[in-house]
C-alpha positions, 0 to 999 in steps of 0.5 A, spaced: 500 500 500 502 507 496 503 512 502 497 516 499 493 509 501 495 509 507 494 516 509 487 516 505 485 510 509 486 513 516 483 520 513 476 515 512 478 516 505 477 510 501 473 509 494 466 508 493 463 505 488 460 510 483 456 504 480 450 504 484 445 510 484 443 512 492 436 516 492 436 523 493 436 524 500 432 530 503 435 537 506 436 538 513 431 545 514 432 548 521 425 550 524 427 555 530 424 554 536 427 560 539 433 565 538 438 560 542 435 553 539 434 549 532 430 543 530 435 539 526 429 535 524 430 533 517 424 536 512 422 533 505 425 538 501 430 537 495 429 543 491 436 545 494 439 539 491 441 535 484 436 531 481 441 525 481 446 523 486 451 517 486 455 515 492 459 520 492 455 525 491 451 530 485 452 527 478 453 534 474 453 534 466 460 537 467 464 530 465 471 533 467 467 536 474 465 528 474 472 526 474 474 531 479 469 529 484 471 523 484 478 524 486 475 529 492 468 526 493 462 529 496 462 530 504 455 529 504 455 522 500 462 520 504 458 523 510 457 516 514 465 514 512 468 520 515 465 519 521 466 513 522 473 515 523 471 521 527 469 516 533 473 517 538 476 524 536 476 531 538 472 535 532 475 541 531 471 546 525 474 551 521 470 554 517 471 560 511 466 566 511 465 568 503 463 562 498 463 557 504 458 561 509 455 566 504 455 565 497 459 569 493 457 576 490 459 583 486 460 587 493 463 584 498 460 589 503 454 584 501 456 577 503 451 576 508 450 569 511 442 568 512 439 566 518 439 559 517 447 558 516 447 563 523 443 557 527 447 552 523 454 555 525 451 556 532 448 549 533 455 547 531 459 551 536 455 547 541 457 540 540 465 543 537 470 548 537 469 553 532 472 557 528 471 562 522 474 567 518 469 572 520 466 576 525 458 573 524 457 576 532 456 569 535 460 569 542 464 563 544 467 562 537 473 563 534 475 568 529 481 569 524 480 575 520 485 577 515 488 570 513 489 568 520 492 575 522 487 577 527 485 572 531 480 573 536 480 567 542 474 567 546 478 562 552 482 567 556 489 570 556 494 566 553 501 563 554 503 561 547 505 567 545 512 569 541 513 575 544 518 576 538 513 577 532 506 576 536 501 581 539 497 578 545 492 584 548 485 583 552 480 586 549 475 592 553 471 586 556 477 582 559 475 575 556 477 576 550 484 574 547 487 579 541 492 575 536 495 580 531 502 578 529 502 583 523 499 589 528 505 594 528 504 594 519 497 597 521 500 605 519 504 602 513 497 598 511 493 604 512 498 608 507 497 602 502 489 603 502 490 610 501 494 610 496 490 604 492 484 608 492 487 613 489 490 609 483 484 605 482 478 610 482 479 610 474 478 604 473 471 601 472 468 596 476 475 596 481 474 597 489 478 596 495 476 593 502 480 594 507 480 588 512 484 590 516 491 587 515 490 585 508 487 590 503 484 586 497 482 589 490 476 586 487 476 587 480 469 582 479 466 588 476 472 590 472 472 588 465 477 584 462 481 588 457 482 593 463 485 588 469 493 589 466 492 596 467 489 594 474 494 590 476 499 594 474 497 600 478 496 595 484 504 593 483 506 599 482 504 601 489 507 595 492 514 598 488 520 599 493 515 595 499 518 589 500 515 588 507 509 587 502 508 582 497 502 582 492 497 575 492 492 572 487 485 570 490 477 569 486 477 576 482 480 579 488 488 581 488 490 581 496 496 586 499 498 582 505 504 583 510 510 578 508 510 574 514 511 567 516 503 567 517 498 563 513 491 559 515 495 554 516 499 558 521 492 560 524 489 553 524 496 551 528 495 556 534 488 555 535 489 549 536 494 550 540 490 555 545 486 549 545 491 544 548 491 539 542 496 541 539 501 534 540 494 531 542 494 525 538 486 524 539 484 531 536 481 532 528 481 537 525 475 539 520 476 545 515 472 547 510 474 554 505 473 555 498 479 560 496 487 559 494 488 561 501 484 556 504 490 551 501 496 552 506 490 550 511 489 543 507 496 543 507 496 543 514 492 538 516 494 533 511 501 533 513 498 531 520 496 525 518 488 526 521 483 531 519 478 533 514 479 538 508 474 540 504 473 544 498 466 548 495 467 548 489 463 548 482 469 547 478 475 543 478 480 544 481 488 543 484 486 542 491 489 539 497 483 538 500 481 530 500 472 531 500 468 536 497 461 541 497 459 544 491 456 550 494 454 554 500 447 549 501 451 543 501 456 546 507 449 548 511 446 541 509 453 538 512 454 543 518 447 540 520 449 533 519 455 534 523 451 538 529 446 532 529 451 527 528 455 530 535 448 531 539 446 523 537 452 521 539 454 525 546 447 522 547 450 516 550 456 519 553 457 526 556 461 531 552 465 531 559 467 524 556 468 526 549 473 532 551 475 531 557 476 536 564 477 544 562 475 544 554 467 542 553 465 547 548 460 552 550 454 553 547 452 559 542 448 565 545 
């Protein structure tokens, strides 16, 4: 056996057979009962999903989407295998925002994520430690902003902190820990985001969002003909800063500080503010859908244990070893997942499943 088998093998990733077509299965809908409960019941609609499903997921009438499905099957057809794997393990969820969470648009400033998707993400944070890329006002969850510069922890002050590189500072509540190792390039940030809303303002359909320490340049709206010109004005301010380096996400160039930190770096740290980074038993689940969200799939493969998963629509090159077509299929799968942790913990305590001091508390 291959070491990719192996490492396929202990992921819970073995192949299933395509041959054999499987009943489309009903969506989970979450009823709320009030504000701080969801009814996980499951309800007869598919209007969400495809009209054919195979073992590995929908059969789209894209044959080379086919062919990557096959290589990255779908999480909610592999659901049963996966957590079959997961028996015994500390789930951790990580979770990207934009085209995970909320589905991809124009404006950014418009990415809502619906009600439905809040209660999931909620219900999740019951069962799991969770965390997400942005702050969608639910309390006791982890946030990493800016491509896992700017964590906000909700378990009390640290002492994993490198004091060389890494800013750790309360927040006005004192129960909240702020991690910001990119935080003494804010001034030079901020210069940046001024200068690229200058230069950018002639070109049609261009717009600049400040993320704090990463300042993105959607060019969504521009026309194509016009992108070198864009991202030539982009480059040109970055010229003679070499504390910044310039990198390509979905229809957005992003200005990011060059530092030795990632999503990968991001997933290391929360989990060692959790305890769990030389636990054997811990596994982490991470979904996105960016080229960012790579060097967290990276990470999580190179532990041997976890899940990586991708949302997408089309092919391509991934590390991730699942997938979920769209921001539907992961609301679908979240709620699984809840319902999955809340059947099983029904026999044992979470007590039991997490052990003294790291019981995740619930979402108000």
């Amino acid at each position: 056996m291959t070491n990719s088998a192996k490492l396929n093998r202990k992921m819970g990733l073995q192949r299933s057979s395509t041959s054999n077509k499987q009943k489309v299965q009903p969506i989970t809908k979450v009823v709320k009962n009030d504000e701080n409960s969801v009814d996980l019941s499951l309800a007869s609609v598919t209007s969400n999903l495809h009209d054919i499903s195979t073992p590995n997921g929908p059969i789209s009438s894209d044959l080379a989407y086919n062919s990557w499905v096959a290589e990255h099957p779908s999480a909610l057809g592999s659901f049963d295998r996966m957590m079959k794997a997961a028996k015994g393990k500390r789930v951790v969820v990580f979770l990207d925002y934009d085209g995970t969470l909320s589905p991809i648009v124009d404006d950014p400033d418009r990415a809502f994520m619906s009600d439905e998707m809040r209660a999931a993400v909620r219900e999740v944070a019951k069962y799991f430690p969770t965390a997400v890329k942005e702050f969608v006002q639910l309390s006791n969850v982890y946030y990493a902003g800016s491509h896992g510069v700017d964590i906000l922890v909700p378990t009390g002050p640290l002492d994993s902190c490198d004091a060389k590189n890494h800013t750790a500072a309360i927040d006005k509540k004192e129960s909240d820990v702020l991690f910001q190792p990119a935080k003494r390039f804010l001034p030079a940030i901020q210069e940046r985001r001024t200068l690229l809303e200058e230069i950018t303002r002639k070109v049609e359909g261009a717009r600049v969002e400040d993320n704090r320490f990463c300042i993105s340049v959607h060019f969504r709206k521009v026309r194509d003909e016009d992108y070198d010109i864009l991202e030539a004005k982009v480059k040109y301010v970055l010229k003679n800063y070499p504390e910044f380096h310039l990198t390509l996400g979905k229809k957005v160039l992003e200005v990011r500080p060059s530092i030795e930190w990632n999503k990968g770096h991001a997933l290391e740290y929360i989990l060692d503010t959790l305890g769990f980074s030389s636990s054997s038993d811990v596994l982490p689940l991470y979904i996105g859908d960016d080229r960012t969200d790579e060097d967290a799939f990276k990470v999580i493969r190179s532990r041997g244990l976890g899940f990586p998963l991708i949302v997408s629509s089309t092919p391509k090159d991934t590390k991730a070893c699942y997938s979920l077509h769209d921001p539907s299929e992961v609301l679908t799968f979240l709620l699984r997942l809840a319902r999955w942790r809340k059947e099983s913990s029904s026999s044992r305590s979470l007590a039991q499943i997490w052990g003294p001091g790291n019981l995740p508390r619930s979402v108000n």
